[in-house]
MITOR-765965 format. One record per atom (N, C-alpha, C): residue number from 0; residue in one letter; y, z, x. Coordinates in nm, 4 decimals. Layout:
N
SITE  num  residu        yy        zz        xx
SITE  NUM       A         Y         Z         X
...
! end
This chain:
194
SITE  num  residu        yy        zz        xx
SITE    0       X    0.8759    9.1657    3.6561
SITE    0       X    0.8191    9.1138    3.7796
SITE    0       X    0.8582    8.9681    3.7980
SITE    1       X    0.8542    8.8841    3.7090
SITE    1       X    0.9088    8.7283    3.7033
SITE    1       X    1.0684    8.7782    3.7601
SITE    2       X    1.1165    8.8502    3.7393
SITE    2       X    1.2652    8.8274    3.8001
SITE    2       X    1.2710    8.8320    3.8920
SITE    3       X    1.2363    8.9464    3.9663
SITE    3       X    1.2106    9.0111    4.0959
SITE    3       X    1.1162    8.8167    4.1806
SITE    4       X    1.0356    8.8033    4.0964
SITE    4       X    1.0168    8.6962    4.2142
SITE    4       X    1.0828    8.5704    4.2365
SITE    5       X    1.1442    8.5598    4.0982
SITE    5       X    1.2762    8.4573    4.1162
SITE    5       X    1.4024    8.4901    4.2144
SITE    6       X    1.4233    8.6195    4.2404
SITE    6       X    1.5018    8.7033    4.3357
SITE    6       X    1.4859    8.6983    4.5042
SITE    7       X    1.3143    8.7177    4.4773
SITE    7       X    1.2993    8.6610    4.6115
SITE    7       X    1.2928    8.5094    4.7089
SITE    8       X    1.2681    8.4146    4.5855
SITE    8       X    1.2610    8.2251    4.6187
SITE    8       X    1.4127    8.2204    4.6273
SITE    9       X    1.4646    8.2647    4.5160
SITE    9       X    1.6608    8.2514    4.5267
SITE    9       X    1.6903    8.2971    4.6422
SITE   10       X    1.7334    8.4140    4.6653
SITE   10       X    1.7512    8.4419    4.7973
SITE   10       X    1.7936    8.3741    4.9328
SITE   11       X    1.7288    8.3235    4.9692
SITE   11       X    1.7466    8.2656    5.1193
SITE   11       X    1.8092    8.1367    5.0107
SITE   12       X    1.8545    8.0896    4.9437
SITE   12       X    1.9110    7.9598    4.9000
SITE   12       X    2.0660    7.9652    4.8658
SITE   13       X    2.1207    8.1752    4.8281
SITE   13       X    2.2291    8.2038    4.7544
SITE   13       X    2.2831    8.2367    4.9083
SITE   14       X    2.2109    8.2156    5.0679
SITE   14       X    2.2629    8.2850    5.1897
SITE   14       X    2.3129    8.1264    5.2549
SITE   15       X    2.2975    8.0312    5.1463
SITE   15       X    2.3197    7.8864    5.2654
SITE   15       X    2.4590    7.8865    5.2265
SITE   16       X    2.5103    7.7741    5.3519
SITE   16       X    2.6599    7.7497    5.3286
SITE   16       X    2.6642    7.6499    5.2278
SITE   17       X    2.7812    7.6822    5.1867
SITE   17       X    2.8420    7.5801    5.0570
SITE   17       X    2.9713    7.5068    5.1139
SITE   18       X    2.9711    7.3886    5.0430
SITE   18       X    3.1361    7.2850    5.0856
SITE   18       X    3.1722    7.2978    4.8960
SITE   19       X    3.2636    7.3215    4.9375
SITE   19       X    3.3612    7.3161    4.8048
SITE   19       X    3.3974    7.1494    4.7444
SITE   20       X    3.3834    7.1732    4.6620
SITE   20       X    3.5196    7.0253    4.6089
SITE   20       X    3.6390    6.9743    4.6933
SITE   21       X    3.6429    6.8825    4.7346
SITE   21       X    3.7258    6.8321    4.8488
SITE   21       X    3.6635    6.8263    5.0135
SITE   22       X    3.5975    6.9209    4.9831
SITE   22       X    3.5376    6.9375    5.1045
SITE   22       X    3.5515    7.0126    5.2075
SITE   23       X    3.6471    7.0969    5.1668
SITE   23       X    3.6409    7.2288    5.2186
SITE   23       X    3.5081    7.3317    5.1911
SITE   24       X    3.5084    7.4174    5.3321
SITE   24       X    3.4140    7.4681    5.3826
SITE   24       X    3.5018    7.6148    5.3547
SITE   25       X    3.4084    7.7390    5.2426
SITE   25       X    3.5076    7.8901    5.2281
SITE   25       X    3.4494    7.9301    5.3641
SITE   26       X    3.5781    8.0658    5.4488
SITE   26       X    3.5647    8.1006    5.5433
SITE   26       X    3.4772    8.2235    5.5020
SITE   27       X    3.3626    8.2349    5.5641
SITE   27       X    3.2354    8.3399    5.5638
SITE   27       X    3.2840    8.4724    5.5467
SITE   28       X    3.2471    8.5728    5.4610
SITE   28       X    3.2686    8.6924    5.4626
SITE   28       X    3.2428    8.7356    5.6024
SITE   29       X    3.2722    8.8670    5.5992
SITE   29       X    3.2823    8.9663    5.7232
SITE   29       X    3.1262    9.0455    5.6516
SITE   30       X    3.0158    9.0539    5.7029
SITE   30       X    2.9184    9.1250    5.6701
SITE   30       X    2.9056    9.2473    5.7322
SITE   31       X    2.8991    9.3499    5.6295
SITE   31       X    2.8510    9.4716    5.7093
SITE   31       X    2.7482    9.4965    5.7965
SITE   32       X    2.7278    9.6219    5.8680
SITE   32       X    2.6053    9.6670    5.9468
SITE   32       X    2.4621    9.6572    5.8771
SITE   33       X    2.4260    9.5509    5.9319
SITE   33       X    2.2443    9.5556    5.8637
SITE   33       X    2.1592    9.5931    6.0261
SITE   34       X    2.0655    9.6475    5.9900
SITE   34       X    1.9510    9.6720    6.0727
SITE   34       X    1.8317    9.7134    6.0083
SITE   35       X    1.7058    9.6008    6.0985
SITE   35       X    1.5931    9.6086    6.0966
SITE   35       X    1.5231    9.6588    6.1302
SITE   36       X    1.3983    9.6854    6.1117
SITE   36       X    1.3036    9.7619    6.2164
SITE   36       X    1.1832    9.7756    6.1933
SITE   37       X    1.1036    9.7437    6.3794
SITE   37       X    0.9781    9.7059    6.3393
SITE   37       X    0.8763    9.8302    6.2734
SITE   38       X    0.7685    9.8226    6.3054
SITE   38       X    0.6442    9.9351    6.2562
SITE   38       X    0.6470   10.0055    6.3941
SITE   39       X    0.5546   10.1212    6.4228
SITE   39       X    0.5469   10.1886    6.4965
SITE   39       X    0.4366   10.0923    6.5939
SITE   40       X    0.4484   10.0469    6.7280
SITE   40       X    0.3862    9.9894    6.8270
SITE   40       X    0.3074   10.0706    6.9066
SITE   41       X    0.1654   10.0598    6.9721
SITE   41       X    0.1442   10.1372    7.1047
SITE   41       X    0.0992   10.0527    7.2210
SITE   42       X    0.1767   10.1100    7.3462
SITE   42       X    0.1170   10.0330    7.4488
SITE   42       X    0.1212   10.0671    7.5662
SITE   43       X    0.0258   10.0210    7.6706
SITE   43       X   -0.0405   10.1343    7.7648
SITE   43       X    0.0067   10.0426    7.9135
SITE   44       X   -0.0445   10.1288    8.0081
SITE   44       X    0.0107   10.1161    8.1649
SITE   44       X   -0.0157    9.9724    8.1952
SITE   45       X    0.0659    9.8922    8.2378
SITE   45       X    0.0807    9.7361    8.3205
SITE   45       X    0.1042    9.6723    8.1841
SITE   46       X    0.1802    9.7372    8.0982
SITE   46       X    0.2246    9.6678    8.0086
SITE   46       X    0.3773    9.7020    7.9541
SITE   47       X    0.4372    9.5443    7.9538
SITE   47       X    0.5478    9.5269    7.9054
SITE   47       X    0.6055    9.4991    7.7271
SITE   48       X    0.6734    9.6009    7.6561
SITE   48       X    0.7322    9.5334    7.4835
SITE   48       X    0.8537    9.4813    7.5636
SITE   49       X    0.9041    9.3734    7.4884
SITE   49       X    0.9528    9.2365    7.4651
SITE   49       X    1.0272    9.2293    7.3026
SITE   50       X    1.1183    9.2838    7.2854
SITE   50       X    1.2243    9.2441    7.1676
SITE   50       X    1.3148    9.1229    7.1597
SITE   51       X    1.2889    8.9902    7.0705
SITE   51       X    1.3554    8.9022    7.0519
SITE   51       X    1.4221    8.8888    6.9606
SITE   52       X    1.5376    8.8384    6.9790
SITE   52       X    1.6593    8.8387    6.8636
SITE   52       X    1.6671    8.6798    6.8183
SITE   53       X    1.6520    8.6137    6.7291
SITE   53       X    1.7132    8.4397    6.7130
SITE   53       X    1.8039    8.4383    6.6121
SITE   54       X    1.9689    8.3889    6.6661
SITE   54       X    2.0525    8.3693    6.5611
SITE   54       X    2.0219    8.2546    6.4626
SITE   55       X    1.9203    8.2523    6.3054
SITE   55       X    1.9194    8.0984    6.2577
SITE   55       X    2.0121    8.0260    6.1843
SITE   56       X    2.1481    8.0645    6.2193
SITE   56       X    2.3051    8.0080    6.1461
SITE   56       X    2.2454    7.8840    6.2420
SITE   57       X    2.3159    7.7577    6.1343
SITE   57       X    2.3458    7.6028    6.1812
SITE   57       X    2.4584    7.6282    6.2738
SITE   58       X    2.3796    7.5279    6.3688
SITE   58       X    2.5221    7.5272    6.4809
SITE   58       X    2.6243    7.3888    6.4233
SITE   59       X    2.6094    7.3341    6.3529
SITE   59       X    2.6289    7.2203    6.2422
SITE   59       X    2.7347    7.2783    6.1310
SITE   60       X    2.6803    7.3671    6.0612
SITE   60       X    2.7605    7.3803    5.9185
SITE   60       X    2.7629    7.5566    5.9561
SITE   61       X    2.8671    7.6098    5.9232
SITE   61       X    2.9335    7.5581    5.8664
SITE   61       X    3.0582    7.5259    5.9832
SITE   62       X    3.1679    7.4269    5.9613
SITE   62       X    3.2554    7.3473    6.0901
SITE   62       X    3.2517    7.4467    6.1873
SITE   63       X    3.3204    7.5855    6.1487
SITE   63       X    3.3281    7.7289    6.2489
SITE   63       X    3.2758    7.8206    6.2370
SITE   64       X    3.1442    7.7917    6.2955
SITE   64       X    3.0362    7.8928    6.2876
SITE   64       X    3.0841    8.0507    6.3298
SITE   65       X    3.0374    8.1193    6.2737
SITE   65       X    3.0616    8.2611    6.3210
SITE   65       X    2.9292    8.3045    6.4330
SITE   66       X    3.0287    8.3920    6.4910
SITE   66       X    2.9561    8.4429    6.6145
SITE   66       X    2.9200    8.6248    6.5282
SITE   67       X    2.8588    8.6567    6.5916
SITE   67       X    2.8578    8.8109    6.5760
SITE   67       X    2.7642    8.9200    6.6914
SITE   68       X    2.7762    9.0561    6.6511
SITE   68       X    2.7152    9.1442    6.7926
SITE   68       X    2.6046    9.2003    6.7458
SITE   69       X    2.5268    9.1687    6.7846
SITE   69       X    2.3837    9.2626    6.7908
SITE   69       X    2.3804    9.3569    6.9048
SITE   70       X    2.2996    9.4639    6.8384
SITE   70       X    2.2178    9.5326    6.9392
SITE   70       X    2.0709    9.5492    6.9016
SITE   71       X    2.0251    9.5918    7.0250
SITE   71       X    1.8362    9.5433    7.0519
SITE   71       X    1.8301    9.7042    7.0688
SITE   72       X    1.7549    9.7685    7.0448
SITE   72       X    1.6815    9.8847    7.0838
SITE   72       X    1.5997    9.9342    7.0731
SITE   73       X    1.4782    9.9889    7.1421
SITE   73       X    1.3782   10.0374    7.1398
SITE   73       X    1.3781   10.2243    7.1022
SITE   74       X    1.3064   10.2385    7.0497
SITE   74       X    1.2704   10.4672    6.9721
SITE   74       X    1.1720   10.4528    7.0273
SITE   75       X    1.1390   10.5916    7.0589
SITE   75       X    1.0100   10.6415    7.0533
SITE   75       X    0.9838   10.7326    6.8908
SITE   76       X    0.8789   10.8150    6.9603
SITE   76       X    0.8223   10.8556    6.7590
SITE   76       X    0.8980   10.9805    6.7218
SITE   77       X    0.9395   11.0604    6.8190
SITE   77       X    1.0143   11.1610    6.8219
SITE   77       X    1.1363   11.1657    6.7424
SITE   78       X    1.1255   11.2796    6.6610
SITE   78       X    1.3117   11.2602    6.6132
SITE   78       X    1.4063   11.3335    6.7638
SITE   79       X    1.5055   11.2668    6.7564
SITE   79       X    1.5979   11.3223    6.9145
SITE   79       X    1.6148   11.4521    6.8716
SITE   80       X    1.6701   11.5368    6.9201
SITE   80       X    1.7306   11.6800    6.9138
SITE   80       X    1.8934   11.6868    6.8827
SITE   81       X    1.9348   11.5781    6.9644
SITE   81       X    2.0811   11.5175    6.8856
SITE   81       X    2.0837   11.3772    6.8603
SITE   82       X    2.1505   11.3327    6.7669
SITE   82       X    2.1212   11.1726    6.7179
SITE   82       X    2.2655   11.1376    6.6589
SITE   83       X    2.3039   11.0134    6.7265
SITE   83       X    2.4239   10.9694    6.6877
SITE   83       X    2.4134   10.9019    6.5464
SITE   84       X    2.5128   10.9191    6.4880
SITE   84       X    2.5052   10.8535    6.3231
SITE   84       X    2.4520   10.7147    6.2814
SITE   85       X    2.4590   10.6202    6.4090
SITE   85       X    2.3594   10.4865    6.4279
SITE   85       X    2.2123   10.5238    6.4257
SITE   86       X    2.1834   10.6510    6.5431
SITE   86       X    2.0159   10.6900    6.5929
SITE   86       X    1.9940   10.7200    6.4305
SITE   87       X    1.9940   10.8472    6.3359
SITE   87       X    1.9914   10.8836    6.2563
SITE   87       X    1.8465   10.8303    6.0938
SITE   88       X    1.8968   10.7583    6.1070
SITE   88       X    1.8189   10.6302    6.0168
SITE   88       X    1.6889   10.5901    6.0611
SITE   89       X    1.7172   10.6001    6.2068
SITE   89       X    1.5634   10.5637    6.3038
SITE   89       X    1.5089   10.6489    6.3746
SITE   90       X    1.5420   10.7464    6.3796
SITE   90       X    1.4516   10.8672    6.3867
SITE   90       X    1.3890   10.9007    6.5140
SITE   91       X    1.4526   10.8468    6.6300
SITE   91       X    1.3646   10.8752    6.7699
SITE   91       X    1.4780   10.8747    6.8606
SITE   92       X    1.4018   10.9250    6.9724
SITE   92       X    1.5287   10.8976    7.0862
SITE   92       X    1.5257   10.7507    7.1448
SITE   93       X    1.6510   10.7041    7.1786
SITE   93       X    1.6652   10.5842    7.2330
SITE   93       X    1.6334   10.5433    7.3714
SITE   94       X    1.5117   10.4369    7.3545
SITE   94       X    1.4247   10.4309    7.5125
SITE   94       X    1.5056   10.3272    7.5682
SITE   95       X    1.5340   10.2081    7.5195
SITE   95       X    1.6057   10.1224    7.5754
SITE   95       X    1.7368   10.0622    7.4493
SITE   96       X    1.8209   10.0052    7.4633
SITE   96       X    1.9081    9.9696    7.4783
SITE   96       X    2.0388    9.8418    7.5073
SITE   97       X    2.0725    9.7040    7.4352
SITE   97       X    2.0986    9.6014    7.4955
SITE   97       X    2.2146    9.5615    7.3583
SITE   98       X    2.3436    9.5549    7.3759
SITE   98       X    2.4647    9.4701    7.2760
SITE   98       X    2.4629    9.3348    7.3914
SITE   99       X    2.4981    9.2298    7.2636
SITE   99       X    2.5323    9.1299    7.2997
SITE   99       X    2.6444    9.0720    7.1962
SITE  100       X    2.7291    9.0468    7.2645
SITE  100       X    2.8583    9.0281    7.1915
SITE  100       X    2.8409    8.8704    7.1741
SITE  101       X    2.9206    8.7867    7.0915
SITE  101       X    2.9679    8.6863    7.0312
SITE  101       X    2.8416    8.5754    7.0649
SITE  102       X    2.7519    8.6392    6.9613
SITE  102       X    2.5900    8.5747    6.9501
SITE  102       X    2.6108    8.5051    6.8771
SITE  103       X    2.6007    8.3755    6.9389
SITE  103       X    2.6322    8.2277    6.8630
SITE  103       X    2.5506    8.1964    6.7668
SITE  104       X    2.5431    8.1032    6.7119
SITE  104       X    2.4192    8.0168    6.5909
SITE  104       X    2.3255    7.9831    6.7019
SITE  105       X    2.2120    7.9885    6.6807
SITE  105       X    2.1050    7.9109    6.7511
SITE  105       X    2.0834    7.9519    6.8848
SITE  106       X    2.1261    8.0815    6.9216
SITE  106       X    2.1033    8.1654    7.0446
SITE  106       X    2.0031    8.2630    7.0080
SITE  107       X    1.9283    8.2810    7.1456
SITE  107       X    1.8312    8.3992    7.1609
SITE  107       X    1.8873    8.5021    7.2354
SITE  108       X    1.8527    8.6458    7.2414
SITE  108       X    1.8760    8.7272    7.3557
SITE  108       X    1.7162    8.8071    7.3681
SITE  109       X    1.7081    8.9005    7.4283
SITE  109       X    1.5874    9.0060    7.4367
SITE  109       X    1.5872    9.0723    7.5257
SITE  110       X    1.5090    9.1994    7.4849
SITE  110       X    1.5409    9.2947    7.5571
SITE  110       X    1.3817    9.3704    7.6150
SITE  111       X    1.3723    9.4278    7.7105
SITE  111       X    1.2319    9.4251    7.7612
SITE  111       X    1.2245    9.5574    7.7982
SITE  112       X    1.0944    9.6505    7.7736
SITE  112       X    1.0608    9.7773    7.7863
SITE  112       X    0.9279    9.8116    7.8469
SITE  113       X    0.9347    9.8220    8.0137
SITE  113       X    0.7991    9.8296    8.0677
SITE  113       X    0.7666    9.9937    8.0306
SITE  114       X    0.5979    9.9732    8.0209
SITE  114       X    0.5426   10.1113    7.9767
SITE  114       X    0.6159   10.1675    8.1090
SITE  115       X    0.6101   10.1283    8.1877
SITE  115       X    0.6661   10.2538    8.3566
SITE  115       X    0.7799   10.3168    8.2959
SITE  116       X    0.8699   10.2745    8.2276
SITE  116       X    0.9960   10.3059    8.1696
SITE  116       X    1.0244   10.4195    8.1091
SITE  117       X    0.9270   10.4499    8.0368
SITE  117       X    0.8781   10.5573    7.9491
SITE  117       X    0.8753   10.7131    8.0083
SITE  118       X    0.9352   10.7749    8.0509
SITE  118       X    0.8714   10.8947    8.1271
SITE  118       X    0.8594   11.0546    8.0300
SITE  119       X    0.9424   10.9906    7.8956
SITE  119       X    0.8736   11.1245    7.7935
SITE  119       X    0.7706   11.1388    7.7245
SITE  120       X    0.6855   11.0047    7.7759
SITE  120       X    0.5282   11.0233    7.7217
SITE  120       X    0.4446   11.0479    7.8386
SITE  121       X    0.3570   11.1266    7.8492
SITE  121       X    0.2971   11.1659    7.9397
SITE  121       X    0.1380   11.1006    7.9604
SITE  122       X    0.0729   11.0483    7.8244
SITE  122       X   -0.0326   11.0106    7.8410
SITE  122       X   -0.0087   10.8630    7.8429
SITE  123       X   -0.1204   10.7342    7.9069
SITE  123       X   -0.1090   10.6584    7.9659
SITE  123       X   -0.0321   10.5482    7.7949
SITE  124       X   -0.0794   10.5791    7.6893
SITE  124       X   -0.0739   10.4929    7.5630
SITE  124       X    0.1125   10.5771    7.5297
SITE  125       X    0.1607   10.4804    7.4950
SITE  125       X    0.2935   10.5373    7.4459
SITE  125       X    0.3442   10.4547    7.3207
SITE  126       X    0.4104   10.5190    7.1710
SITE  126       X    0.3932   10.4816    7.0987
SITE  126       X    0.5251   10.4720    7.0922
SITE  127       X    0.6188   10.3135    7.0390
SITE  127       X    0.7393   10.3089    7.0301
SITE  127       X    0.7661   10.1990    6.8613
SITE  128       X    0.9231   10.2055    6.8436
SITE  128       X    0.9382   10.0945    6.7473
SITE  128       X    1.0457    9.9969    6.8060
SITE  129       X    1.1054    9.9189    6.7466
SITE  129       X    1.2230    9.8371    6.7937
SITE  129       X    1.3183    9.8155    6.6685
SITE  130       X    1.4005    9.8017    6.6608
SITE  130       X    1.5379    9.7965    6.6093
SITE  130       X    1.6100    9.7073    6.6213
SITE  131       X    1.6874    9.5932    6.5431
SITE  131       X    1.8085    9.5019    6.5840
SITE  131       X    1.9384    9.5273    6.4775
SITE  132       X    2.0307    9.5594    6.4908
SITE  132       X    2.1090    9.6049    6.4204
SITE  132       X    2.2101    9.5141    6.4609
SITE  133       X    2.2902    9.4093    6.3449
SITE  133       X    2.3682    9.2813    6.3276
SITE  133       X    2.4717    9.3516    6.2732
SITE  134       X    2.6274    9.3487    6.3760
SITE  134       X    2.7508    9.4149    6.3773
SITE  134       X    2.7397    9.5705    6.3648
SITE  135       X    2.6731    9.6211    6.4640
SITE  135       X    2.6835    9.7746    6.4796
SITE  135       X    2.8227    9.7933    6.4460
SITE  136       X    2.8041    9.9555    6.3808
SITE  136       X    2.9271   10.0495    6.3759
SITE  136       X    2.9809   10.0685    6.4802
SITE  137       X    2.8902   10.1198    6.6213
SITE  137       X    2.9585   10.2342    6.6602
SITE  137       X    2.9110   10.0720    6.7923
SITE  138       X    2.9919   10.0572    6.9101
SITE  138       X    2.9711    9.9309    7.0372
SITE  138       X    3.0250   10.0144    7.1477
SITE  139       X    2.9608   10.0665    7.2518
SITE  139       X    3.0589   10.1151    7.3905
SITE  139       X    3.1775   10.0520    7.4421
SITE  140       X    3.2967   10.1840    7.4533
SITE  140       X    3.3944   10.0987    7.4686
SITE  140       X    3.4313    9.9512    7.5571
SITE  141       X    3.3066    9.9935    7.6714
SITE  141       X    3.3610    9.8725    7.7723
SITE  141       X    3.2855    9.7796    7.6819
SITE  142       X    3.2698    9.7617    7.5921
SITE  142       X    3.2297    9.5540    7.5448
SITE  142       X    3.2800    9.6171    7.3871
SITE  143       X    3.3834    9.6827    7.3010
SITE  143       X    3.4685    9.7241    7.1923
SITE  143       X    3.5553    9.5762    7.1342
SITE  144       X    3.6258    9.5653    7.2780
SITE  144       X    3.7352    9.4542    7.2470
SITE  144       X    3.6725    9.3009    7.2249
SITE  145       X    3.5333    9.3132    7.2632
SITE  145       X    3.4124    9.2123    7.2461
SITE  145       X    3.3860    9.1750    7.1190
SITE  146       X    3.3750    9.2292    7.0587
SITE  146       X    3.2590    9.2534    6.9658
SITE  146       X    3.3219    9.1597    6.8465
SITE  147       X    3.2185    9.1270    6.7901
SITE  147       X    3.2611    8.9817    6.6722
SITE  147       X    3.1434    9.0109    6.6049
SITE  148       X    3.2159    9.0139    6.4463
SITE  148       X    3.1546    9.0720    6.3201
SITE  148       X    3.1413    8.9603    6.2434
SITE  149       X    3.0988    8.8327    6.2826
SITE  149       X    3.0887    8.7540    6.1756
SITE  149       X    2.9422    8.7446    6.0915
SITE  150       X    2.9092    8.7024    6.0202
SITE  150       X    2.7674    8.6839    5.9075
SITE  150       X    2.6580    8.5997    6.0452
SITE  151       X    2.5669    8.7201    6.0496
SITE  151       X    2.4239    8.6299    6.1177
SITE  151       X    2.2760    8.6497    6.0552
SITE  152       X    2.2022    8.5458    6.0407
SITE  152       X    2.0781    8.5623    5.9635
SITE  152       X    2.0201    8.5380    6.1275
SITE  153       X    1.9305    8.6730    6.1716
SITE  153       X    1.8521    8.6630    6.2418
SITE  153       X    1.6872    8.6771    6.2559
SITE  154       X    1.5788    8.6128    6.3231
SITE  154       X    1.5243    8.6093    6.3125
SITE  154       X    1.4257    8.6887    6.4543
SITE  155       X    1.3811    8.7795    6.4089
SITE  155       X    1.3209    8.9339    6.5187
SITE  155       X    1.1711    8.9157    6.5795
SITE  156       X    1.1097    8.9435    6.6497
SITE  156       X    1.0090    8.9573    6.6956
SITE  156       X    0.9741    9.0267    6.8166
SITE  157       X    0.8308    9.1141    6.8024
SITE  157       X    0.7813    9.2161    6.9003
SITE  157       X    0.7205    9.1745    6.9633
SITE  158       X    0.6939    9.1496    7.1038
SITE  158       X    0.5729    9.1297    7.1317
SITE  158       X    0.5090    9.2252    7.2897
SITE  159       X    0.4217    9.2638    7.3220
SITE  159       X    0.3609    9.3049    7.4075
SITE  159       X    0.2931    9.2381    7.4953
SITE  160       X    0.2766    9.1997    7.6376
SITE  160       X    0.2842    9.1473    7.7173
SITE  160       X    0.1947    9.1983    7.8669
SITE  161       X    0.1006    9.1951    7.9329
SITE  161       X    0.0496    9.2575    8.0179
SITE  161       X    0.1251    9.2021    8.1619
SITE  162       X    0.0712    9.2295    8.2752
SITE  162       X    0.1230    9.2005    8.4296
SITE  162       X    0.1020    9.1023    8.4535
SITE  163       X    0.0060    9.0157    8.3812
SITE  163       X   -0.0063    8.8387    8.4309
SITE  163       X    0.0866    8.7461    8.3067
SITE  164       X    0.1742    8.8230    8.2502
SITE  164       X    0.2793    8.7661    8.1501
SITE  164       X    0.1849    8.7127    8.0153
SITE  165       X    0.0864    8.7538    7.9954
SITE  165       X    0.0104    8.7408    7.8522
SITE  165       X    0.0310    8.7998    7.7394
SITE  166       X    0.0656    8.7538    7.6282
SITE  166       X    0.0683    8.8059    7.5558
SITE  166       X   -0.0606    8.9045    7.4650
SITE  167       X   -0.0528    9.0015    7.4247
SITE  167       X   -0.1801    9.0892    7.4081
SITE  167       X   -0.1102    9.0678    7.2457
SITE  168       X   -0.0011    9.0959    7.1941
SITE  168       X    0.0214    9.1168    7.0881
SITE  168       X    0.1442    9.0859    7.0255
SITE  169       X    0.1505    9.0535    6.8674
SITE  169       X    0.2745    8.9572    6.8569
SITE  169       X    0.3403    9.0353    6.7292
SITE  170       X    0.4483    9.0333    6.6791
SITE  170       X    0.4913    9.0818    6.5099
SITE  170       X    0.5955    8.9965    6.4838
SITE  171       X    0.6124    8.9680    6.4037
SITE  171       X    0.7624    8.9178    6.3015
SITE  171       X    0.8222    9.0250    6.2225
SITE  172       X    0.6793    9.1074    6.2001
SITE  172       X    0.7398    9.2152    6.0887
SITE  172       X    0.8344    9.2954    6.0646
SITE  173       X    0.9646    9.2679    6.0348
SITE  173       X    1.0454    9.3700    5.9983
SITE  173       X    1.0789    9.4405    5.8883
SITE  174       X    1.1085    9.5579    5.8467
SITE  174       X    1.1994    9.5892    5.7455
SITE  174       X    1.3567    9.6431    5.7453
SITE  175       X    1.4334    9.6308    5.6502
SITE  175       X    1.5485    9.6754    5.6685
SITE  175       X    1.5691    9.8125    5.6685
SITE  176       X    1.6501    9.9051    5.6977
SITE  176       X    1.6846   10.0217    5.7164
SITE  176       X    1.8500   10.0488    5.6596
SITE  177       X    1.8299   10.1784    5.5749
SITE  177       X    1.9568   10.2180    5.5154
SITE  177       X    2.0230   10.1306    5.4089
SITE  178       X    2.1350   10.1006    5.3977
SITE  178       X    2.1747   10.0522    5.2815
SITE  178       X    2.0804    9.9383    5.2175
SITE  179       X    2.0654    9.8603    5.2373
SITE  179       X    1.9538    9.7333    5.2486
SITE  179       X    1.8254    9.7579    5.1402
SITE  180       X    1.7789    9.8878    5.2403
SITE  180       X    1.6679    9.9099    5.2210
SITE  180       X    1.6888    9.9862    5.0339
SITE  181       X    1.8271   10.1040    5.0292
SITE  181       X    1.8133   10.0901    4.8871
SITE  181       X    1.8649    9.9850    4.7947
SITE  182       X    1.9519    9.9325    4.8219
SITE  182       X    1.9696    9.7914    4.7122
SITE  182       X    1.8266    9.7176    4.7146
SITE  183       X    1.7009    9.7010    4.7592
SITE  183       X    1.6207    9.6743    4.7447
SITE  183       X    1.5400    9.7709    4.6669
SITE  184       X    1.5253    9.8659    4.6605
SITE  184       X    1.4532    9.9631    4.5783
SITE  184       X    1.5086    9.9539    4.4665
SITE  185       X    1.6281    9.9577    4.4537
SITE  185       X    1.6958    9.9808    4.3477
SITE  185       X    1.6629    9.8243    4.2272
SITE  186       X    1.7143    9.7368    4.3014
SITE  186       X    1.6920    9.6185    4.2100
SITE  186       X    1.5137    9.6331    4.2363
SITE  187       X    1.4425    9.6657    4.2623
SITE  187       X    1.2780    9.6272    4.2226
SITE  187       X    1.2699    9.7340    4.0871
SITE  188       X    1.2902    9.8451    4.0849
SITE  188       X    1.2956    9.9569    3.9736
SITE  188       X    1.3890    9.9115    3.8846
SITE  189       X    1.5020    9.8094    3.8779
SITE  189       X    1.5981    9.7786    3.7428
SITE  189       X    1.4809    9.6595    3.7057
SITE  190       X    1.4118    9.5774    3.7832
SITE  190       X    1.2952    9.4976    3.7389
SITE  190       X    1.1493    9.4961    3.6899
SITE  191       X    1.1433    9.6555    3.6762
SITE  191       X    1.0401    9.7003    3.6720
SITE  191       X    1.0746    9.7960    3.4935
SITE  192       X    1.1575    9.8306    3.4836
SITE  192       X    1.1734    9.9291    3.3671
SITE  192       X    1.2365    9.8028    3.2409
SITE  193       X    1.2436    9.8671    3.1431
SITE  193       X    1.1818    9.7467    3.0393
SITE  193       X    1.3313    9.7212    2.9846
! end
């Protein structure tokens, strides 16, 4: 358990940029597909969810910041009936929907889901999650030639919102999904067995 929590303080310290000797700055790996995702949400008529994305790369260091593509999306609780190899992992059909290509350091985007929107829930409460997935696999062709895969540490949030723009309800909470999620299992169980 002492490792595992040295694992977690290390962490965000082994993700900062480094300057080399001389003073060169190494050019950032290419990071694979990570995606997050919130808990299951519910929310009812004259009300709007609100998915925020914040890129927290220095617009400072490192000299040539990398850009990269997110996408924002909202599930419902349903598994789809067909599910593309992205849907798969998240387990619902896709309510909404938003890529944003060459998401700078220190940019926001978001994406917004009025309950009216909803028309495969029938009763007035509708239960959804949200999703941000940093350098999707799979990008529609018209924004393909877009798309920029560089390293982004982003920072997510849910929130719910009524008709006079109030907020009713807020989350940070994410977890990772798919690969992520087992290299994390995995190293807590190599820290756990003797």
């Amino acid at each position: 358990m002492k490792c595992l929590c040295i694992f977690l303080i290390a962490a965000p310290l082994l993700a900062q940029p480094i300057t080399l000797p001389g003073g060169s700055i190494p050019t950032p790996l290419v990071i694979p597909q990570q995606t997050f995702t919130t808990g299951m949400v519910g929310f009812t008529t004259n009300q709007t969810a609100r998915l925020n994305v914040f890129n927290l790369n220095s617009t400072t260091t490192p000299a040539t910041a990398a850009n990269c593509t997110v996408e924002l999306a909202f599930y419902g609780p349903q598994a789809a009936a067909t599910s593309s190899t992205t849907a798969i992992p998240l387990n619902g059909p896709i309510l909404g929907q938003s890529f944003v290509t060459n998401f700078a350091p220190g940019a926001s985007t978001l994406l917004d889901l009025p309950r009216a929107g909803i028309t495969s829930e029938t009763s007035a409460r509708a239960q959804i999650r949200a999703a941000v997935t940093v350098n999707p696999s799979e990008v529609p062709a018209s924004i393909g030639s877009s798309a920029t895969n560089g390293y982004c540490n982003v920072f997510i949030t849910l929130e719910v919102f009524d008709s006079t723009g109030s907020t009713v309800f807020l989350t940070s909470d994410t977890r990772p999904v798919g690969l992520q999620s087992l290299l994390t299992t995995l190293n807590v169980v190599k820290q756990i067995q003797p």
